[in-house]
C-alpha positions as CSV (number, residue, x, y, z in Angstrom):
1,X,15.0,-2.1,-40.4
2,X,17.7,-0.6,-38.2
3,X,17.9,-3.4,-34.6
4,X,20.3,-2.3,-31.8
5,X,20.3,-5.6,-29.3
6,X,21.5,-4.5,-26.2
7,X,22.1,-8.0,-24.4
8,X,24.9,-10.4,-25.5
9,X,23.7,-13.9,-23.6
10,X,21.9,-16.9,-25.4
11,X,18.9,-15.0,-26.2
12,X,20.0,-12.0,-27.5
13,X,23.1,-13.3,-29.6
14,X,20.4,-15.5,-31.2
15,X,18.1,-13.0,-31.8
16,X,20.6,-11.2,-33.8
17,X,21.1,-13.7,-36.0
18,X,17.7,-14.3,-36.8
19,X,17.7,-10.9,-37.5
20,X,20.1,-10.6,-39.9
21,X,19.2,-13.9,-41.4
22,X,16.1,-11.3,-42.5
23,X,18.3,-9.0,-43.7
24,X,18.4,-6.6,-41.2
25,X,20.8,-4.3,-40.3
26,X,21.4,-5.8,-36.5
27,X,24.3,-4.6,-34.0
28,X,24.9,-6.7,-30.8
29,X,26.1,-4.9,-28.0
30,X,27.6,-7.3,-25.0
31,X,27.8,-6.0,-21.6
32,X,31.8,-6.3,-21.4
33,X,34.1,-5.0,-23.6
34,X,36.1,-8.5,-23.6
35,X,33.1,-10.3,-24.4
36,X,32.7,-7.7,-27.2
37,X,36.3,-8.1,-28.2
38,X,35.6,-12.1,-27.8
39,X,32.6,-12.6,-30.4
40,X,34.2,-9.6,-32.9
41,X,37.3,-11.8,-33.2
42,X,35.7,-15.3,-33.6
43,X,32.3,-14.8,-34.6
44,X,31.2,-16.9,-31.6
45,X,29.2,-16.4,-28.6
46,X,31.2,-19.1,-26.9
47,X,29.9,-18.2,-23.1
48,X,26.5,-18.3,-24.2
49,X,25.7,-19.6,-27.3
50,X,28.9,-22.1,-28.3
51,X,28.8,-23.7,-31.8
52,X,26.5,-21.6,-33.4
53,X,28.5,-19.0,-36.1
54,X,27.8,-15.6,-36.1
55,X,27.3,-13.9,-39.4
56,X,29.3,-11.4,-40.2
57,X,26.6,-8.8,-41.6
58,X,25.9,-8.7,-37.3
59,X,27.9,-5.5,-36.3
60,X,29.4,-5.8,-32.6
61,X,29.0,-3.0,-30.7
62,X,30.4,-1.2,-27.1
63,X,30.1,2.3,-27.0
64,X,26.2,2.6,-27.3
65,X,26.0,6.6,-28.6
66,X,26.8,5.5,-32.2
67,X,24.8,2.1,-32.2
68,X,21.7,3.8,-30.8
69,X,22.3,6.8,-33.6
70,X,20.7,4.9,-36.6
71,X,18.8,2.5,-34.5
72,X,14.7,2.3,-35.5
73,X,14.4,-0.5,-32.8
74,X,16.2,-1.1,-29.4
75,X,15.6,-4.7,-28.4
76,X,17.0,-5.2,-24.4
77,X,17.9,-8.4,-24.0
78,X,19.3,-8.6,-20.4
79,X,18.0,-10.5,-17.0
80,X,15.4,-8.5,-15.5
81,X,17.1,-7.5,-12.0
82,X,19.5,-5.7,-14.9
83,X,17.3,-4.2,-16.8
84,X,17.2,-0.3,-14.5
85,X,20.8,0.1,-15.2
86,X,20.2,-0.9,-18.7
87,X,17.5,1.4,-19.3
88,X,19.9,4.0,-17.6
89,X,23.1,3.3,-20.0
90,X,20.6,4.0,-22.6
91,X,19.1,7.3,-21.2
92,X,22.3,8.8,-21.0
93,X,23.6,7.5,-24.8
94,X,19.8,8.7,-26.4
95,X,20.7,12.5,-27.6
96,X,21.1,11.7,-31.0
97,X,18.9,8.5,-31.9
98,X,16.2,10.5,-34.0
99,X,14.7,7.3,-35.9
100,X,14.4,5.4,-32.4
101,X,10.5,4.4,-32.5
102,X,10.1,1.4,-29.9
103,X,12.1,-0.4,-27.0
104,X,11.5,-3.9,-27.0
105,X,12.2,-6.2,-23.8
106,X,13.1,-9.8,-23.8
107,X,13.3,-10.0,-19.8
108,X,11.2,-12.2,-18.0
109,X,10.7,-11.2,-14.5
110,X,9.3,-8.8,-12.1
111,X,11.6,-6.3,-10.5
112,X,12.8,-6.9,-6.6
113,X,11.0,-4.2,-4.2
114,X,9.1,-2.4,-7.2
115,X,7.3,-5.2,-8.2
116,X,7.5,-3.7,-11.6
117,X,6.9,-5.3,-15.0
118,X,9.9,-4.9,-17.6
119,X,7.6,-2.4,-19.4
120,X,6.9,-0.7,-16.9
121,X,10.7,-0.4,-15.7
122,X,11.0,0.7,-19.3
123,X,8.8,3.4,-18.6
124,X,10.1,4.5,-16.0
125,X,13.1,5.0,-17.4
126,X,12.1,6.2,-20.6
127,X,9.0,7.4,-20.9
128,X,9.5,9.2,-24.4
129,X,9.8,6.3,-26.1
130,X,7.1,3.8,-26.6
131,X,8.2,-0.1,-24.7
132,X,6.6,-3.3,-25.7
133,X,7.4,-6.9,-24.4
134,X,8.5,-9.8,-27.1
135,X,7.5,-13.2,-25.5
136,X,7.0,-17.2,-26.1
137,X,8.1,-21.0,-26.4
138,X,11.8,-20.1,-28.2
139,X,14.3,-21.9,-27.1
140,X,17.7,-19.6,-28.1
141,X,19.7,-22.3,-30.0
142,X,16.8,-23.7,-31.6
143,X,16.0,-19.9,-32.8
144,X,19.4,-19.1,-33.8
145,X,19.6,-22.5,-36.0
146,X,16.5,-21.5,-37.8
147,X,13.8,-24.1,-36.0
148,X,10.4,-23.1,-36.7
149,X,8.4,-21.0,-33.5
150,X,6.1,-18.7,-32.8
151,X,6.1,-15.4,-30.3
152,X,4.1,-12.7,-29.3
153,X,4.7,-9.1,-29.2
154,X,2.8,-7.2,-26.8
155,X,2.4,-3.3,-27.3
156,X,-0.4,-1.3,-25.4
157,X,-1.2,1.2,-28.7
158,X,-1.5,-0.3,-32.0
159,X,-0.1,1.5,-34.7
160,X,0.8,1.4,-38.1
161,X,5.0,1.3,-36.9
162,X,3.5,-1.9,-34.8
163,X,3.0,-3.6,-37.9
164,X,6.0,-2.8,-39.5
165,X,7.8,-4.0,-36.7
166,X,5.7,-7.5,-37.2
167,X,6.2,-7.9,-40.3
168,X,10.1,-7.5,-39.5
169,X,10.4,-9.7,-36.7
170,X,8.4,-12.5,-38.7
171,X,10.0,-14.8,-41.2
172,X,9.8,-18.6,-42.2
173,X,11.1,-19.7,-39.3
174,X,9.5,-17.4,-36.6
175,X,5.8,-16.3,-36.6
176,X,5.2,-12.9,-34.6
177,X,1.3,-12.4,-33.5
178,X,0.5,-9.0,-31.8
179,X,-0.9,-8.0,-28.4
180,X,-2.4,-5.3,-26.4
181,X,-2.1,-7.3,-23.2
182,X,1.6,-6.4,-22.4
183,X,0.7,-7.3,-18.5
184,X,-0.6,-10.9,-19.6
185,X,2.5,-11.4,-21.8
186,X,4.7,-10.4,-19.4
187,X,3.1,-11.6,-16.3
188,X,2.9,-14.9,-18.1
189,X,6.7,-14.8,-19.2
190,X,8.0,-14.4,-15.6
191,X,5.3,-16.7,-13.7
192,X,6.1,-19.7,-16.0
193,X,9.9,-19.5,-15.0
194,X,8.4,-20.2,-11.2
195,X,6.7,-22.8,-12.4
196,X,9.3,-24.4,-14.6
197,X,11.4,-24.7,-11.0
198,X,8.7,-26.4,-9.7
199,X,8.6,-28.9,-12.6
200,X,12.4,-29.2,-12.5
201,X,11.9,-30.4,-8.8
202,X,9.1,-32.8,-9.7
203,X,12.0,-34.4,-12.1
204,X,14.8,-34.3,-9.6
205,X,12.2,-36.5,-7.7
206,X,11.7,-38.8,-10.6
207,X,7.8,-38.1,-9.9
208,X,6.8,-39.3,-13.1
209,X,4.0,-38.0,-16.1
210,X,1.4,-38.2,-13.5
211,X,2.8,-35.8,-11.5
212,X,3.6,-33.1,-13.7
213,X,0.7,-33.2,-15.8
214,X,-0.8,-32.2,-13.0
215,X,1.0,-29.6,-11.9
216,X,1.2,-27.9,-15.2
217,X,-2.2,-28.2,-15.4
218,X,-3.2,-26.4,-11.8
219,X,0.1,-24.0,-12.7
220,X,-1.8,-22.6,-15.9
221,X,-5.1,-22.6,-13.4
222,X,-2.4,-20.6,-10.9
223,X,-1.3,-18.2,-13.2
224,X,-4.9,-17.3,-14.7
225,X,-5.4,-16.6,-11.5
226,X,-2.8,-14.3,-10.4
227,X,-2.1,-13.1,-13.6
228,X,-6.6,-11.7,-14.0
229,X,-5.6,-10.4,-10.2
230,X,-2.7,-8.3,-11.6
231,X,-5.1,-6.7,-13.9
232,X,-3.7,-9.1,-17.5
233,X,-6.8,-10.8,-19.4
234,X,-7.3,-14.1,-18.7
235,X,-7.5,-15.4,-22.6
236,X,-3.9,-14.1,-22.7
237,X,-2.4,-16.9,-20.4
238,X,-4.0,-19.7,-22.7
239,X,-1.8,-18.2,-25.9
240,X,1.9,-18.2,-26.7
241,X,2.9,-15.7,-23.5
242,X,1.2,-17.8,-21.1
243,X,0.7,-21.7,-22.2
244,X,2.6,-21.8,-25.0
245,X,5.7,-20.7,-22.9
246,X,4.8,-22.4,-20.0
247,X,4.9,-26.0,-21.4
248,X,8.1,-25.3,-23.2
249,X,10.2,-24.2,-20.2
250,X,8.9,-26.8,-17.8
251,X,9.4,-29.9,-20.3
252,X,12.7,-28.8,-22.3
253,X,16.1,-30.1,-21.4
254,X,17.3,-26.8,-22.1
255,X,15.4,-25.2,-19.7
256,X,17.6,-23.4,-17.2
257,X,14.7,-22.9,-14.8
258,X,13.2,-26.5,-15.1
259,X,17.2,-27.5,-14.7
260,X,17.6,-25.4,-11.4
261,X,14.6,-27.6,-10.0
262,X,15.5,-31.0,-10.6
263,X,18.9,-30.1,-8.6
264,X,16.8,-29.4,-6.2
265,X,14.8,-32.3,-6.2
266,X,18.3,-34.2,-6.2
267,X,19.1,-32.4,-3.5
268,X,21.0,-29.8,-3.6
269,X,20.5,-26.1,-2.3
270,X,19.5,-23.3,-4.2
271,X,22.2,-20.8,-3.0
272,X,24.7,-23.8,-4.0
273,X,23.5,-23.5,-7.5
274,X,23.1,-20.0,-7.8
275,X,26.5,-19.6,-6.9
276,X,27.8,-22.7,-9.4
277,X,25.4,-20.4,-12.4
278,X,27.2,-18.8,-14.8
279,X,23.8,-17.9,-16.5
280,X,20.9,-16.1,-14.5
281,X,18.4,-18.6,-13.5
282,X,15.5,-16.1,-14.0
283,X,12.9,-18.0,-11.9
284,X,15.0,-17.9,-8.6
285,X,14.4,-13.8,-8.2
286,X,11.4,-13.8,-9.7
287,X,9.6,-16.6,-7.4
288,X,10.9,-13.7,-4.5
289,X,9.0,-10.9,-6.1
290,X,6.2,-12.7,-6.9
291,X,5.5,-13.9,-3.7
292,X,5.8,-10.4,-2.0
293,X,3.6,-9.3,-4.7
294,X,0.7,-11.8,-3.9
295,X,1.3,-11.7,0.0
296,X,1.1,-8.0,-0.4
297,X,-2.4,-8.5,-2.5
298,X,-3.8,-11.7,-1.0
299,X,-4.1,-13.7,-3.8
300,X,-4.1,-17.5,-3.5
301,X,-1.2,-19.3,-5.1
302,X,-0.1,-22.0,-3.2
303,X,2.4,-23.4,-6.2
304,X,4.0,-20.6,-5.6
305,X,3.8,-19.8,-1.9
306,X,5.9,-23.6,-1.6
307,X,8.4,-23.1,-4.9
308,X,9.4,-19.9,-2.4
309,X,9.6,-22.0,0.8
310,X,11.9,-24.3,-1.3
311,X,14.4,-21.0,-2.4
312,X,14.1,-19.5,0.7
313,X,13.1,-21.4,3.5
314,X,14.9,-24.2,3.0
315,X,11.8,-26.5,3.2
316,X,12.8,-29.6,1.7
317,X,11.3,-30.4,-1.7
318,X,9.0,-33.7,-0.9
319,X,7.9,-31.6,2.7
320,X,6.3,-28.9,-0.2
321,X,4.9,-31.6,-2.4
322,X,3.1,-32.8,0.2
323,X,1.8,-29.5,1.2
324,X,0.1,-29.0,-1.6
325,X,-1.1,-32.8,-2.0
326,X,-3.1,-32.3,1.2
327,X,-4.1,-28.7,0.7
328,X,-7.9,-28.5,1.2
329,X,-10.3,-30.5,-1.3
330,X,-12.1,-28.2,-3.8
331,X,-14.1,-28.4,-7.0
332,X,-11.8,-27.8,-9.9
């Protein structure tokens, strides 16, 4: 099968690679031409992915006309807030991609002011083309080196090009389940990023097991919650999408999100890190979305009402623990 990647950071490079370790034909497009230029010449993602080869059946790609020509599969693996003026580039380079079947995010996020899914942003964007969300526990070097994992790809119609696209994604190293529930998947994807700050702060505090037992456990309660609210099924957030991801990105070292929040807890400011990030720390836009989503709604999610107050406000990190350690008593 024909994969365009349009999306050169930690995720995408390594999706490529698993890719072609299936023997795909797989082009990567970077966003820069120098970082195109950069990996062609050393096979190396060194911004994003350093110390991980690339093969050299992975085409590299910058003018997007001819990649998307012979393309069966566009995967889009850029931050969310990016994704519109992805969508766009594509649009305008789509007149001759005739075997183009399905558009395939990698975001995890909601979009600022629309509140829109990456789907759905997809959509908007797109509509001719059918858009799915790909979703789970991966960590990107773990992926790219050939670890074992599991995802799911959520689609709203099954058909028989869905399972082709399974069965191409999947390999020994990376088990693809299907979904109709792109809203949980997604929905799961960007809430566990919010939580994974909140975890990250819980760490920067030195809180303990105790403490973030707990708070994983009422964050997968949370994001049932507001996840069922959003119209998603609730089964969805107790699979790969929801749980599966959700433990990974709050407990791994690797975690950008989870590392964001134990600055915090050490004290430092969020629009200091921002600032000091050269990669996108997902969880910081999407906790602002989210929360003008559920204000806008009225749904109660107090983990992430004080993760806000903590990016926003300025409300330091133990004054927000406590918050919700005195919150009213309730039957679980």
């Amino acid at each position: 099968m024909n994969f365009a990647i349009i999306g050169a950071g930690a995720w995408g490079t390594a999706f490529a690679i698993h890719l072609s370790r299936l023997n795909h034909t797989v082009t990567l497009v970077p966003r820069r031409f120098e970082q195109a230029l950069a990996i062609a010449s050393t096979r190396e993602n060194a911004d994003y992915l350093p110390g991980i080869p690339l093969p050299l059946s992975i085409q590299i790609g910058h003018e997007l006309t001819p990649v998307l020509m012979e393309a069966d599969v566009i995967i889009l693996a850029c931050p969310s807030q990016a994704l519109r003026e992805t969508c766009e580039r594509v649009k305008a380079n789509l007149g001759l991609a005739t075997q183009l079947k399905l558009i395939v995010s990698l975001s995890k996020g909601l979009e600022l002011g629309t509140h829109l899914r990456p789907s759905e942003v997809i959509a908007a964007v797109l509509p001719q083309v059918s858009a799915g969300s790909l979703s789970g526990p991966t960590n990107a070097a773990e992926v790219a080196k050939g670890k074992p994992a599991a995802m799911v790809l959520a689609v709203t119609k099954a058909d028989a090009f869905l399972a082709e696209v399974q069965a191409a994604l999947s390999g020994p190293t990376l088990r693809v389940y299907t979904s109709d529930d792109v809203a949980g998947v997604e929905l799961g994807g960007a809430l566990k990023n919010v939580y994974a700050i909140a975890a990250g702060c819980c760490d920067g505090l030195k809180l303990g097991d105790n403490t973030k037992a707990a708070l994983l456990t009422r964050a997968l309660a949370e994001m049932v919650r507001v996840g069922v609210a959003l119209g998603a099924k609730a089964e969805t957030f107790y699979g790969l999408g929801g749980f599966g991801d959700l433990v990974a990105t709050c407990t791994g070292a690797w975690s950008r999100n989870r590392t964001f929040g134990q600055h915090l807890g050490e004290g430092k400011t969020a629009a200091d890190l921002i600032a000091a990030s050269k990669s996108v720390v997902e969880g910081y836009r999407t906790t602002e979305s989210f929360n003008g989503l559920v204000t806008q709604r009225g749904i109660d999610a107090p983990i992430l009402a004080e993760t806000y107050r903590i990016l926003y406000d300025h409300k330091p990190v133990g004054e927000a623990l406590h918050a919700l350690m005195t919150r009213e008593l309730k039957k679980e």
